[in-house]
C-alpha positions in Angstrom: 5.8 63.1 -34.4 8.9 64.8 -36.1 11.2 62.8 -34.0 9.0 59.2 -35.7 9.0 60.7 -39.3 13.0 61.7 -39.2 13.9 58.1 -38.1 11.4 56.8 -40.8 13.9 59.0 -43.3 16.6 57.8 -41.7 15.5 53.6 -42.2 15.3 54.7 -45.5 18.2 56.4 -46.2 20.1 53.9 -45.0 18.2 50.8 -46.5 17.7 49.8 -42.7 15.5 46.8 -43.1 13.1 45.6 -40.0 14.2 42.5 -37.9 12.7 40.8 -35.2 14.9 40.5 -31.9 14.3 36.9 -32.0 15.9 36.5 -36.0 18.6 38.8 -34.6 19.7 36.1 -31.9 19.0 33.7 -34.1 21.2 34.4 -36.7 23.9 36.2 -34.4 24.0 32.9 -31.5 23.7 30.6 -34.8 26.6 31.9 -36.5 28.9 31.9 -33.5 27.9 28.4 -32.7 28.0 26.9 -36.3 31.7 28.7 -36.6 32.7 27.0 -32.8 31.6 23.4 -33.9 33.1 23.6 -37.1 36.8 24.7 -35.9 35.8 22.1 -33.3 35.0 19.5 -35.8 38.1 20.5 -38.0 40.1 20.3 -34.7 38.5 16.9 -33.9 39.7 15.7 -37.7 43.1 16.9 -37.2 43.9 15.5 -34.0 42.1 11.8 -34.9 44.1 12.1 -38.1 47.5 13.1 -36.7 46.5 9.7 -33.8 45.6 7.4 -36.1 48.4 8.0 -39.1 51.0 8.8 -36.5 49.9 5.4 -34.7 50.3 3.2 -38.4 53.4 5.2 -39.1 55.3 4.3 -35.8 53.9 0.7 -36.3 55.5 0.2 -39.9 58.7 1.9 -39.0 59.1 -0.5 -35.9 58.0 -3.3 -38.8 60.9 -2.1 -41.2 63.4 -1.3 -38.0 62.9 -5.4 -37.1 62.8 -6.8 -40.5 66.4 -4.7 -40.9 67.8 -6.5 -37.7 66.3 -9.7 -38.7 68.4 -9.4 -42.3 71.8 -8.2 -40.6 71.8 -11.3 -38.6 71.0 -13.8 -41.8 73.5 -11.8 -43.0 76.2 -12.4 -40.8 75.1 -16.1 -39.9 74.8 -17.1 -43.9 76.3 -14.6 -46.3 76.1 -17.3 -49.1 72.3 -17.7 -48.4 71.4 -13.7 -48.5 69.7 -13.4 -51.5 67.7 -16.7 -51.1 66.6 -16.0 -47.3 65.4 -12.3 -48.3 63.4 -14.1 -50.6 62.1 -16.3 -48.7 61.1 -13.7 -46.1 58.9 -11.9 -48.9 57.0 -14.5 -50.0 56.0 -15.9 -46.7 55.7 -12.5 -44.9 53.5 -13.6 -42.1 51.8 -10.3 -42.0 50.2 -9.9 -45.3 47.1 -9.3 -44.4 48.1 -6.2 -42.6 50.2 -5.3 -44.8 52.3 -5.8 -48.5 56.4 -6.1 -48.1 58.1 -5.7 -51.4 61.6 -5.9 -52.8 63.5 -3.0 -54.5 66.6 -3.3 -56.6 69.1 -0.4 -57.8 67.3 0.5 -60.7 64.4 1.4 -58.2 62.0 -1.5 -59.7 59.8 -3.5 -57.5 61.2 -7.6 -58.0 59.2 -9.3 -55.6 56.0 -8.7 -53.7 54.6 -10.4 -50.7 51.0 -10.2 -52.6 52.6 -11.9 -55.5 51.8 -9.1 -57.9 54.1 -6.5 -59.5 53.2 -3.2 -60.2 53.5 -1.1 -62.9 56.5 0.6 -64.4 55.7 3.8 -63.4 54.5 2.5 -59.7 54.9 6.2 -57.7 57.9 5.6 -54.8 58.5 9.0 -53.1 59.1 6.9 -50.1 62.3 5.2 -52.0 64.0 8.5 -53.4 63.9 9.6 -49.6 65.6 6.9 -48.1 68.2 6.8 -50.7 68.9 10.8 -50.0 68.0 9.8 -45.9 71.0 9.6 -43.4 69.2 6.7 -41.4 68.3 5.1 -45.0 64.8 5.3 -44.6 61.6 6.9 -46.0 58.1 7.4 -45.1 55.1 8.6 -47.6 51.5 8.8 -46.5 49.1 9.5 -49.4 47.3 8.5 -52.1 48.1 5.2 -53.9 46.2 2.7 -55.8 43.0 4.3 -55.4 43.4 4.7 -52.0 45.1 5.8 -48.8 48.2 4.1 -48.0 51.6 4.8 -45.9 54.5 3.3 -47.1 57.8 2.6 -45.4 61.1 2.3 -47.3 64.4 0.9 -45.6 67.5 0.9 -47.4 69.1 -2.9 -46.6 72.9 -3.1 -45.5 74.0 -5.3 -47.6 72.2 -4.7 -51.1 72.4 -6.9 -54.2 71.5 -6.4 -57.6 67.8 -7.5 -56.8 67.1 -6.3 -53.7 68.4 -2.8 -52.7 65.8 -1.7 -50.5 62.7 -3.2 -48.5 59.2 -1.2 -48.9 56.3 -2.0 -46.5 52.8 -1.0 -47.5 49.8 -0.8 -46.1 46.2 0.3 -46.8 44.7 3.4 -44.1 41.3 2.4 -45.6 40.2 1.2 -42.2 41.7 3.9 -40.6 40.2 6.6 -42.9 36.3 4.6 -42.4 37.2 4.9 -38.2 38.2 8.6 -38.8 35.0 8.8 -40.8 32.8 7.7 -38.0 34.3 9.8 -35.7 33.6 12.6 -37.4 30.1 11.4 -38.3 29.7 10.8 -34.9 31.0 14.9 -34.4 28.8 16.1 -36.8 25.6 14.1 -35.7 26.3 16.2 -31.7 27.0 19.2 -33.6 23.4 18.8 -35.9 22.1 18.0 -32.2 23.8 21.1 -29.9 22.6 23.4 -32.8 19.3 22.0 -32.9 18.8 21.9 -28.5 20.0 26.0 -29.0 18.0 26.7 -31.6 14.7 25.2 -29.9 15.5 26.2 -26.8 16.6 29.8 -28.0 13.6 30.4 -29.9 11.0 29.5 -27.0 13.6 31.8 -24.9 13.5 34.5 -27.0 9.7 34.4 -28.0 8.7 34.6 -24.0 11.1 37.8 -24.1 9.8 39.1 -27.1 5.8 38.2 -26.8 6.4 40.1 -23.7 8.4 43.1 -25.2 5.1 42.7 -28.1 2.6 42.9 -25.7 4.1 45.5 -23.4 4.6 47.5 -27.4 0.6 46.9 -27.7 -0.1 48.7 -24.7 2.7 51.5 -24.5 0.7 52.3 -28.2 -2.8 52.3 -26.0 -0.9 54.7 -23.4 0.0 56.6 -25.9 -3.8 56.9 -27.0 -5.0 57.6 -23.7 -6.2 53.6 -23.0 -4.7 52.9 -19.4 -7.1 50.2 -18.9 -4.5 47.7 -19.7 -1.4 46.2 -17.6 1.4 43.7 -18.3 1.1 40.1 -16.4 3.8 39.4 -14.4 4.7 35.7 -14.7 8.6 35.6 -13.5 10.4 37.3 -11.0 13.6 37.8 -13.9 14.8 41.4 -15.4 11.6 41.1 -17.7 9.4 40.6 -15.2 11.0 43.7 -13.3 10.8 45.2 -16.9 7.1 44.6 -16.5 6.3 46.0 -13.3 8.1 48.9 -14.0 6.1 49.7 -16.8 2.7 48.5 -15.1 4.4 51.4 -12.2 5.1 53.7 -15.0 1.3 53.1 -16.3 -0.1 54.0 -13.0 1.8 57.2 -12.8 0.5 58.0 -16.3 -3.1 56.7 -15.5 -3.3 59.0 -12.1 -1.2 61.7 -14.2 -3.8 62.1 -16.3 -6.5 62.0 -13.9 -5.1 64.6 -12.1 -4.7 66.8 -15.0 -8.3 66.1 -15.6 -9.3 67.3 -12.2 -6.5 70.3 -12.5 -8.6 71.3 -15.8 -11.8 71.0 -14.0 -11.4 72.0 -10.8 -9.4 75.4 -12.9 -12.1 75.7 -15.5 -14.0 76.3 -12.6 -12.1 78.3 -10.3 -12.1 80.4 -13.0 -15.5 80.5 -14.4 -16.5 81.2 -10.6 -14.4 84.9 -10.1 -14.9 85.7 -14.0 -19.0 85.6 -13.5 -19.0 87.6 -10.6 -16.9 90.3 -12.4 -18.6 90.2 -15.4 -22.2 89.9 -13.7 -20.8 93.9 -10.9 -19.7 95.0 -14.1 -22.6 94.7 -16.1 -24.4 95.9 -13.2 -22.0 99.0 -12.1 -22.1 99.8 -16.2 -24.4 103.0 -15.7 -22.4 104.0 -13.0 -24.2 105.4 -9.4 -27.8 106.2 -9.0 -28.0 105.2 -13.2 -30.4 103.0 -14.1 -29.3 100.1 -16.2 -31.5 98.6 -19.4 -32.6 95.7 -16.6 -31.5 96.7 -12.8 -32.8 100.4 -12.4 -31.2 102.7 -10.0 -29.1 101.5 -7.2 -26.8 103.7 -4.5 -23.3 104.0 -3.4 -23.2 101.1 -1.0 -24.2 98.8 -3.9 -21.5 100.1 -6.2 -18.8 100.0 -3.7 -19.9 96.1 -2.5 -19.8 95.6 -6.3 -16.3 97.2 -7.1 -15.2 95.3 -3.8 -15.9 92.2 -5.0 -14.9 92.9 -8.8 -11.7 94.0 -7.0 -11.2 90.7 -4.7 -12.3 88.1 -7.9 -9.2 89.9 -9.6 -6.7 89.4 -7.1 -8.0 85.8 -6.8 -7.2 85.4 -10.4 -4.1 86.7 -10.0 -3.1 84.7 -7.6 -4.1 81.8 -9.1 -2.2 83.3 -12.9 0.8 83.6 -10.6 0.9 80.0 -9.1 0.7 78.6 -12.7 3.0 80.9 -14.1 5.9 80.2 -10.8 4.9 76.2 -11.8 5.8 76.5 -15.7 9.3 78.4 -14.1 9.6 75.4 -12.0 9.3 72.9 -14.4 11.1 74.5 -16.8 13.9 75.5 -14.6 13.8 79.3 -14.8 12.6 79.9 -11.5 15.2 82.2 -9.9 15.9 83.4 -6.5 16.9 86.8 -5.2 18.9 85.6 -2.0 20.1 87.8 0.7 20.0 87.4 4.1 16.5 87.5 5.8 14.6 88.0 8.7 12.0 84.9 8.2 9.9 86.0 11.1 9.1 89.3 9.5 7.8 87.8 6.3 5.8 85.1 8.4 4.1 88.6 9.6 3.9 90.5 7.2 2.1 87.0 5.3 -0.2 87.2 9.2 -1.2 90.5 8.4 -3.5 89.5 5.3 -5.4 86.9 7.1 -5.8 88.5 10.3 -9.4 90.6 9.0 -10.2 87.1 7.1 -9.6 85.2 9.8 -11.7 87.2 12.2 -14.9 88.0 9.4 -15.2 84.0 9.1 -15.4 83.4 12.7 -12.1 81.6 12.7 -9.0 82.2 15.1 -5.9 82.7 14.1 -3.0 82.5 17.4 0.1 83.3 17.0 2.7 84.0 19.7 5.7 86.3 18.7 9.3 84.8 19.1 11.3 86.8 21.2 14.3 86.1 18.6 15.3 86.7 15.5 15.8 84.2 12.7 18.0 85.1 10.0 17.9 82.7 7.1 19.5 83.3 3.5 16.6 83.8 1.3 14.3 85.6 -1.1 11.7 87.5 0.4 8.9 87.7 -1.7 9.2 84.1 -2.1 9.4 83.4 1.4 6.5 85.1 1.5 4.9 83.6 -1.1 5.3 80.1 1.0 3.8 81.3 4.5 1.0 82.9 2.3 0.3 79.7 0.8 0.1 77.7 3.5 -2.1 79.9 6.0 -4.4 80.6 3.1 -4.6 76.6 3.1 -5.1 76.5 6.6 -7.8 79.3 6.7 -9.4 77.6 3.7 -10.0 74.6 5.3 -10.9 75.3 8.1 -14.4 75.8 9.3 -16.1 78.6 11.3 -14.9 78.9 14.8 -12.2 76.7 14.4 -8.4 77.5 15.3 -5.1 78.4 13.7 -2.1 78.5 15.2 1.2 80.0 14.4 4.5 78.4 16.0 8.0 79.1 15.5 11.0 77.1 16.8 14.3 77.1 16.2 17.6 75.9 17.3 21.3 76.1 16.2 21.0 74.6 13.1 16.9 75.5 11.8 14.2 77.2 12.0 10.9 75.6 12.2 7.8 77.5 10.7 4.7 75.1 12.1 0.8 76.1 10.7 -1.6 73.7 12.8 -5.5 74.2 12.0 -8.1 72.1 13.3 -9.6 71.4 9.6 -11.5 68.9 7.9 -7.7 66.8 7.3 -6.7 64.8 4.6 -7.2 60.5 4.0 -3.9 58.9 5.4 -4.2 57.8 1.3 -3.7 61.0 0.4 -1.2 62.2 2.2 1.6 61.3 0.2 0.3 63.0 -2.8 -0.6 66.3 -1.2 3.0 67.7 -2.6 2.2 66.5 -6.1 1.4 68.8 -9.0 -2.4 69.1 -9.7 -3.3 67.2 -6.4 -6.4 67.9 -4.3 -7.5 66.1 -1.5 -10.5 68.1 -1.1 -12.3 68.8 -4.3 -14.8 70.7 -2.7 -12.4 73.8 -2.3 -11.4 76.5 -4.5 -7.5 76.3 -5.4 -5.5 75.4 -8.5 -3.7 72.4 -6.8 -0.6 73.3 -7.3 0.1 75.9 -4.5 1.3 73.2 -2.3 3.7 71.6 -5.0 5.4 75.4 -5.4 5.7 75.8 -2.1 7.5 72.8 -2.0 9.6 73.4 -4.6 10.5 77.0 -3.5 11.4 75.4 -0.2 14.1 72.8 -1.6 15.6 75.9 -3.5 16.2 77.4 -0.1 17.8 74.2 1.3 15.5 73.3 4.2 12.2 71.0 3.8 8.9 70.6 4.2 6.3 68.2 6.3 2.5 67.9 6.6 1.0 66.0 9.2 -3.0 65.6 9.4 -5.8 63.1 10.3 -9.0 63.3 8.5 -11.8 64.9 10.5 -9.1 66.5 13.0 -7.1 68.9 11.2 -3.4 69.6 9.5 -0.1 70.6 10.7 1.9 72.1 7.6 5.7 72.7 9.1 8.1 74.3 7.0 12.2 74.4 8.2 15.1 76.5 6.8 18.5 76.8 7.9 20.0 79.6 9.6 22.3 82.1 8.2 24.7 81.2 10.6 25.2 77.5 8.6 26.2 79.7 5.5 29.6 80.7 7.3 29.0 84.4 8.1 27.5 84.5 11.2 24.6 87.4 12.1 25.2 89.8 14.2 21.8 90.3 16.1 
């Protein structure tokens, strides 16, 4: 809840303003395509541009270059006959629909057009100053003229006269402007399409991502509530549908989570309430002390008060067992269980755990075998929670077991492990729940006193020590709870038996 309200101070500290994932990609995979088709439509205009001007340039230059070699040879056929043949050659200029030849003298005045109008004084000629300062006696402008686009081509002649100095060839890029203009009509029209396709198809992608990333939003808030009743549809086999069954996985984790803690509350609450009556009911009763009557009970006699302090006496250590098993679980899970290592005997811990259920074993009609090894087994390890482990798991095995039923002990071992095996011919656990039997909280049989956790520290306590542990059981037939370590030998310092 702190965590939620200092982001909440954060968003408005910083003026953070809420978007949905699918106006994110929107505007983000917009932008970058909008920016794409418009340096590809700019590209598009400069290369049809540089074609199509470049294409009426070379055309009017070849235009001026033969008109030139046409004029040298009047030239030098009829010298006398220059002036009239150049006029001539303007005013039936076969190409004047494609084009507009004019005559330029000295003074840089148009004197004769092939249109058969003149234009003004102040008629702009870049084209002409160039190809008077021009090596090759030529000039080229391409730009505005008249209104319109035009490209005009100026050709200084060899043998000038007073009224014609220099031939100028116009033409109009009207048409070629209108054909650039469709093409990039044409450009813009796919680019109005490609960003329409992407923004339809993007925004039914995104809304499946997103109604699922809603809906799976709706019921991580029900989760969080305590409302498992709910799970995501799977309808793809993608990363959200993976996304999906993880978190349907993650729910059913929660869902038995919290059904185990349930039944760990209960099945406490009540392993509990069970030694905490008895104590308080013998010490109500043993209040007065021997052969003193109480307000209710009278009188009773030593036998009475021992049985009474006996059983006041075994409720407690019940509880503290149990108290200890929760308090070495909260070390585990926090990570502040430690270990007191030091090299070991295992097989004298497994005993010294044999010696506590021996009497129990044999006042409940049950037996308990065990067959001595006849060697040593030195493993590095702490003791008390070595013995801790064997105590757990005969105490399990005596548990569950029913009157003149067995126990038995084994111990293996070879170069590498020992092997601590506890086989009792119990009530077993469902093939279902034998996974689970190592999880916190678990219990396969309800029916039992024990925390549920017992199993899950042993486990634990075990994988601190390097080695492992393996139950085996069938349901109605019993359990076989092994337990393996590994020598002291595999620690590099061999012992000397």
């Amino acid at each position: 809840m702190e965590r939620l309200t200092e982001m909440s101070e954060y968003i408005k500290i910083k003026g953070l303003r809420s978007r949905s994932l699918a106006s994110r990609w929107m505007t983000n995979t917009l932008s970058v395509v909008v920016i794409v088709l418009i340096f590809v439509n700019f590209g598009v205009y400069y290369f049809a541009k540089q074609y199509y001007y470049g294409s009426a340039e070379s055309y009017m230059i070849s235009e001026a270059n033969a008109t030139q070699t046409i004029l040298r040879r009047v030239y030098e056929d009829t010298a006398a006959n220059y002036s009239s043949e150049v006029r001539e050659m303007i005013e039936g200029f076969s190409k004047k629909d494609q084009m507009e030849l004019m005559s330029v003298n000295r003074s840089g005045e148009v004197t004769l057009s092939s249109s058969g109008f003149k234009p003004d004084e102040d008629y702009y000629m870049p084209d002409y100053d160039e190809a008077l300062e021009s090596d090759e006696n030529m000039g080229v402008y391409i730009g505005a003229g008249r209104g319109e686009n035009i490209i005009a081509v100026t050709i200084i002649i060899d043998n000038p006269s007073s009224s014609y100095n220099a031939l100028r060839f116009v033409t109009s890029l009207g048409m070629i402007d209108a054909r650039i203009g469709g093409i990039m009509l044409t450009c813009v029209i796919i680019s109005v399409f490609i960003i329409s396709v992407i923004a339809l198809t993007g925004f039914y992608f995104v809304k499946s991502i997103c109604d699922s990333l809603v809906q799976m939003g709706s019921i991580a808030k029900k989760l969080a509530k305590g409302d498992f009743s709910e799970r995501i549809p799977i309808t793809a086999n993608d990363e959200i549908g993976q996304l999906s069954l993880a978190f349907n996985e993650m729910a059913d984790e929660l869902e038995n989570s919290e059904q185990i803690k349930n039944d760990f509350i209960s099945s406490v609450s009540h392993e509990l309430r069970t030694p905490l009556t008895a104590i308080k009911g013998w010490s109500e009763t043993l209040s007065g002390g021997p052969d003193k009557p109480t307000a209710d009970k009278g009188a009773f006699d030593d036998a009475t008060f021992n049985r009474g302090m006996k059983v006041i006496t075994g409720e407690t250590a019940r509880l503290e067992q149990m108290v200890e098993e929760l308090l070495d679980f909260s070390r585990i899970q926090s990570g502040r269980l430690t270990l007191q290592m030091d090299k070991t005997d295992i097989i004298a811990e497994l005993e010294d755990a044999l010696l506590i259920y021996i009497d129990k074993a044999k006042k409940e009609n049950k037996t308990l075998s065990y067959n001595e090894p006849q060697f040593m087994c030195i493993v590095y390890g702490d003791k008390s929670r070595l013995r801790q482990v064997f105590i757990n798991i005969i105490d399990n095995a005596v548990k569950y077991t029913e009157p003149e039923g067995k126990i038995d002990i084994t111990v293996t071992k070879d170069d590498d492990m020992v092997a601590i095996s506890v086989k009792d011919t119990g009530c077993g656990i469902a093939a279902e729940d034998l996974p689970k039997v190592k999880q916190k909280f678990f219990k396969a049989n309800s029916t039992k006193r024990g925390s549920g956790i017992g199993l899950a520290v042993v486990d634990e306590i075990v994988s601190m020590h390097g080695g492992y542990l393996e139950v085996n059981s069938e349901l109605g037939k019993g359990t076989e709870v092994t337990v393996m370590f590994p020598l002291y030998e595999r620690k590099g310092e061999p012992f000397d038996e």
